[in-house]
C-alpha positions in Angstrom: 0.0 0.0 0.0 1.3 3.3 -0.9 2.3 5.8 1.4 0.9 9.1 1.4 4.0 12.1 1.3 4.5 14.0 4.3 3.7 17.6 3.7 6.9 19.7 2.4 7.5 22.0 5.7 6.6 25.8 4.7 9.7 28.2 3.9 10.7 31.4 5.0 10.0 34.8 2.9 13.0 37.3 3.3 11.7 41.3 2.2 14.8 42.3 1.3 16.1 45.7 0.5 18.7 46.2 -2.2 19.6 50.3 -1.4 19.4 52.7 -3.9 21.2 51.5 -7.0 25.3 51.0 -6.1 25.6 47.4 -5.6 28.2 48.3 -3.0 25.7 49.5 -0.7 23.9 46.3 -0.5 23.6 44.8 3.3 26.2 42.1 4.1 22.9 39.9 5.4 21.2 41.0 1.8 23.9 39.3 -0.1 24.0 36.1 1.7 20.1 35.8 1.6 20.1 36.2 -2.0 22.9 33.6 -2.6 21.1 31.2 -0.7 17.2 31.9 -1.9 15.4 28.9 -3.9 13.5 32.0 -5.4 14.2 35.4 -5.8 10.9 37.6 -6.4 12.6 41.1 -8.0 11.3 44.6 -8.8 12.6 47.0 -11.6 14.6 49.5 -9.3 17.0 46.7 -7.8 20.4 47.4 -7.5 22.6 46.8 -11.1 24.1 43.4 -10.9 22.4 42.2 -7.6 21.0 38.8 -9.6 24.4 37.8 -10.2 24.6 36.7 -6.5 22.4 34.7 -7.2 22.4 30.6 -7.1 22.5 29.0 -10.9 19.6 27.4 -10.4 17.5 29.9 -8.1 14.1 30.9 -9.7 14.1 34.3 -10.7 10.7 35.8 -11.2 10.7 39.2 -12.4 7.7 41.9 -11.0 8.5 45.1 -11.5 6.5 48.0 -11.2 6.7 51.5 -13.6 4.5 54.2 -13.3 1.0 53.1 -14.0 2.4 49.6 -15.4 2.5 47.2 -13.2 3.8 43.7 -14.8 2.3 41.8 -11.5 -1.4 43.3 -10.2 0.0 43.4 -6.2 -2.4 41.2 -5.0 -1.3 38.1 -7.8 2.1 39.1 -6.2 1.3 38.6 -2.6 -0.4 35.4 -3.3 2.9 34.4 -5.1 5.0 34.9 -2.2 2.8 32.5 0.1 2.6 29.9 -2.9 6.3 29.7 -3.3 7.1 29.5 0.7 4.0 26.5 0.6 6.3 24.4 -1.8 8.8 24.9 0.8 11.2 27.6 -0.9 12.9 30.0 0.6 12.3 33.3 -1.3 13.7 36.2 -1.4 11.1 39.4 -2.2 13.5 42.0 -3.7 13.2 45.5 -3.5 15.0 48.4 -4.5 15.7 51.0 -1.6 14.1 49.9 2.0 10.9 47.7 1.9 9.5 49.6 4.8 9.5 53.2 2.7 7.5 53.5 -0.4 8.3 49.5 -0.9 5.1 48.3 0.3 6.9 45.7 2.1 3.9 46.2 4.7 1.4 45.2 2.6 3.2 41.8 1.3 3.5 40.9 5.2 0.1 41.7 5.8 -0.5 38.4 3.7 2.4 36.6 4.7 0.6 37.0 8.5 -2.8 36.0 7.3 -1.7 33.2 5.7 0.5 32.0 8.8 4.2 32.3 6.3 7.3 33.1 8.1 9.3 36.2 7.2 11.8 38.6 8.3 12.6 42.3 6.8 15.9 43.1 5.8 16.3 47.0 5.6 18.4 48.6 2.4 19.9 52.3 2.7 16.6 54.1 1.4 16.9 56.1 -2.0 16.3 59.7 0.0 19.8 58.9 1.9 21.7 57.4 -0.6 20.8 60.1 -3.3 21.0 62.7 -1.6 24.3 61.3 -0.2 25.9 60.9 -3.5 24.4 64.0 -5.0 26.5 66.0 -2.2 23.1 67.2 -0.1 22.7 66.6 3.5 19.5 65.8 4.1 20.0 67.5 7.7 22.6 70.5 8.6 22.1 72.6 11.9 22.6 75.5 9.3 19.2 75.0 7.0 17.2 71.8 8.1 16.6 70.2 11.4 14.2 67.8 10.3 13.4 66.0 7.0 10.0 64.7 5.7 9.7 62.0 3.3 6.4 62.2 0.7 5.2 60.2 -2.2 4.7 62.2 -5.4 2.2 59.9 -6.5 -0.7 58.2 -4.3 -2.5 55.0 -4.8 -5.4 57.0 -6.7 -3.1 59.0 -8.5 -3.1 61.9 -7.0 -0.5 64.5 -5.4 -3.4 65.1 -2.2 -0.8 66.3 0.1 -0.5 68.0 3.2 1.3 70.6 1.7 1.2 72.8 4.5 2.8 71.0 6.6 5.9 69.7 3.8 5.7 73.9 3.3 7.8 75.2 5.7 11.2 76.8 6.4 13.9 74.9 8.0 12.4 71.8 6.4 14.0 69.4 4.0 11.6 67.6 1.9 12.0 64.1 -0.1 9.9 63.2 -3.3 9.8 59.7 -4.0 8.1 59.1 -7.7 7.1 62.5 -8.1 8.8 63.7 -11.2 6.0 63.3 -13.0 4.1 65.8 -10.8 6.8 67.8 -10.7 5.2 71.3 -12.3 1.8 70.3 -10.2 4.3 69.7 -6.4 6.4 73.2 -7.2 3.1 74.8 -7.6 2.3 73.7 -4.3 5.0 74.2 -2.3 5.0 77.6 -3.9 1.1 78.6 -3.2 1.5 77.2 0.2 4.3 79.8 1.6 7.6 78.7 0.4 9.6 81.3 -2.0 9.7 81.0 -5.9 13.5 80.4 -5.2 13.3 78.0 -2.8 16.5 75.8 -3.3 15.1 72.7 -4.8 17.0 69.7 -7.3 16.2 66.4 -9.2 18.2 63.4 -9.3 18.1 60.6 -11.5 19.5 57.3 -11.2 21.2 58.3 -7.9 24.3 56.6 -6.5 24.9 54.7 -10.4 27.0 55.7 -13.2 23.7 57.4 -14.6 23.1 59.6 -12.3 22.0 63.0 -12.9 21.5 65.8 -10.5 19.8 69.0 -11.5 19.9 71.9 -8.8 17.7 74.8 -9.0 14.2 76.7 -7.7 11.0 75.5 -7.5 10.3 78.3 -10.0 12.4 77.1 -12.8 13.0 73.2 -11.6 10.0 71.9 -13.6 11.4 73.3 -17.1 14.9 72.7 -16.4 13.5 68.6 -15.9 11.7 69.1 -19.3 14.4 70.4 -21.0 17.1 68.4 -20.2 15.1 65.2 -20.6 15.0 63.8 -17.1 12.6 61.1 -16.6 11.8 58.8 -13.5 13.7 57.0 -11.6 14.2 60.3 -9.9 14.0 61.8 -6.4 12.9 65.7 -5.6 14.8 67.2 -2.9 13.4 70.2 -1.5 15.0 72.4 1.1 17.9 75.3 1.4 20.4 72.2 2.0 20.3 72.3 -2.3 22.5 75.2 -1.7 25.6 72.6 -0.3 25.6 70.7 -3.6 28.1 72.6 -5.1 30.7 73.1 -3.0 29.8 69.3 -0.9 29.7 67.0 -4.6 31.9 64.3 -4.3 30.4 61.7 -6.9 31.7 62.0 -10.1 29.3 61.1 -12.5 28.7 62.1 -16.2 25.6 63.5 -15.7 23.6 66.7 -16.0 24.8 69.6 -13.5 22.9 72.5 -13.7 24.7 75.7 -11.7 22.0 78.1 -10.1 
C-alpha cells in the first residue's frame, strides 16, 4: 500500500532591500540571503548586478513595477509569495531601496501574517539617503534643516493630495519619491502654500549609479529645467535650502547633468 508524502514544511519569505542602485551598498545579510534563496521575487529598481549573486539554479521571477504599469497586479504578487514558501522555498522578495519606505513591504507581510508564512525584513539604505548622499546634499545640517520629511509624489489614486502645509515650511527638507511626474503640479504647491519662488530645490536621476544626474535649481524654474534636459523617473525631488551645499559638498563623479543656479 502506498504511502501518502508528508507535507513539504513551509519556507521562509525574506523582504529584502537592495539600497538605492550601487551594488556596494547592499547589506552584508542581503547578499548572503540572496545567494542562498530557492527563489528570488525582484522589482525593476533593484540594485545593477544584484542577480548575479544569485544561485544558478534559483528561480528568478521578475515583477517590476513603472508608473502606472504594473507587470504583477499586487495582490497576484502577494499570493505568489505564500505559494512559493508553501512548496517549501525559501524566497527572497527583492526590493529596490528599504521595503518599509515606499516598498510596500507592509502590505506583502500583511499576507504573509494571514496566511501564517514566516518572514523577516531586511532593511536597504533608502533612496532619500543614498541620493542625496551621493548627490552632495545633506538631508539635515544645523545651518538650514533640522528635520526631513519624506512624501510620495504619486498616491494609490493617482493623485499628489498632500498635506502641503505641513511639507511647506522653512527649515524643512523635503523628499519626493516618484514624483517627477508631478513635478510642475508639487512646485506649484510648495510655492502657493508659503515657500519662495526660489526655494532651493533639485532632481536626481538614477542616484548613486554611473547614470546619475542631478539638477539643482528653484521650485520656480526646476520643472522646465526637468523638461528640457530630458530627465525622466527614476528620480528623487529634494526640496529644502540644503540644495545650496551641492556645489561646494559633490563628491560623486558622475557624467551627468549639473545645472549651476
Amino acid at each position: 500500500m502506498s504511502q501518502t508524502p508528508a507535507p513539504t514544511s513551509v519556507g521562509t519569505v525574506y523582504i529584502v532591500g537592495s539600497g538605492p542602485g550601487d551594488l556596494d551598498l547592499l547589506t552584508l545579510r542581503a547578499a548572503r540571503l540572496i545567494g542562498q534563496a530557492d527563489a528570488i521575487v525582484y522589482d525593476h529598481l533593484i540594485a545593477d548586478g544584484v542577480l548575479d549573486l544569485a544561485r544558478a539554479d534559483a528561480e528568478k521571477i521578475y515583477v517590476g513595477k513603472k508608473s502606472s504599469n504594473h507587470s504583477v497586479p499586487q495582490e497576484q504578487l502577494n499570493r505568489l509569495l505564500v505559494k512559493l514558501a508553501r512548496a517549501g522555498k525559501t524566497v527572497v522578495r527583492l526590493k529596490g531601496g528599504d521595503p518599509f519606505i515606499f516598498g510596500r513591504g507592509g502590505e506583502e507581510i500583511e499576507t504573509l501574517v494571514e496566511s501564517a508564512i514566516p518572514f523577516e525584513v531586511v532593511p536597504g539604505v533608502t533612496a532619500a539617503a543614498g541620493c542625496a548622499a551621493y548627490a552632495g546634499i545633506p538631508l539635515t545640517h544645523r545651518e538650514h534643516a533640522q528635520a526631513v520629511a519624506f512624501a510620495t509624489g504619486h498616491l494609490k489614486d493617482g493623485t499628489i493630495n498632500l498635506d502641503w502645509p505641513a511639507l511647506a515650511r522653512p527649515r524643512l527638507t523635503v523628499v519626493f519619491y516618484m514624483g517627477v511626474g508631478g513635478l510642475a503640479e508639487i512646485c506649484r504647491q510648495m510655492i502657493a502654500h508659503g515657500l519662495p519662488e526660489d526655494h532651493p530645490a533639485a532632481v536626481v536621476q538614477h542616484g548613486t549609479t554611473r547614470r546619475q544626474r542631478v539638477l539643482a535649481a528653484d521650485l520656480a524654474t526646476l520643472p522646465g529645467k526637468v523638461a528640457a534636459a530630458g530627465i525622466t523617473s527614476p528620480a528623487l525631488i529634494i526640496v529644502g535650502t540644503v540644495v545650496r551645499l551641492h556645489k561646494k559638498l559633490a563628491w560623486f563623479q558622475s557624467p551627468g547633468v549639473d545645472t549651476p543656479r
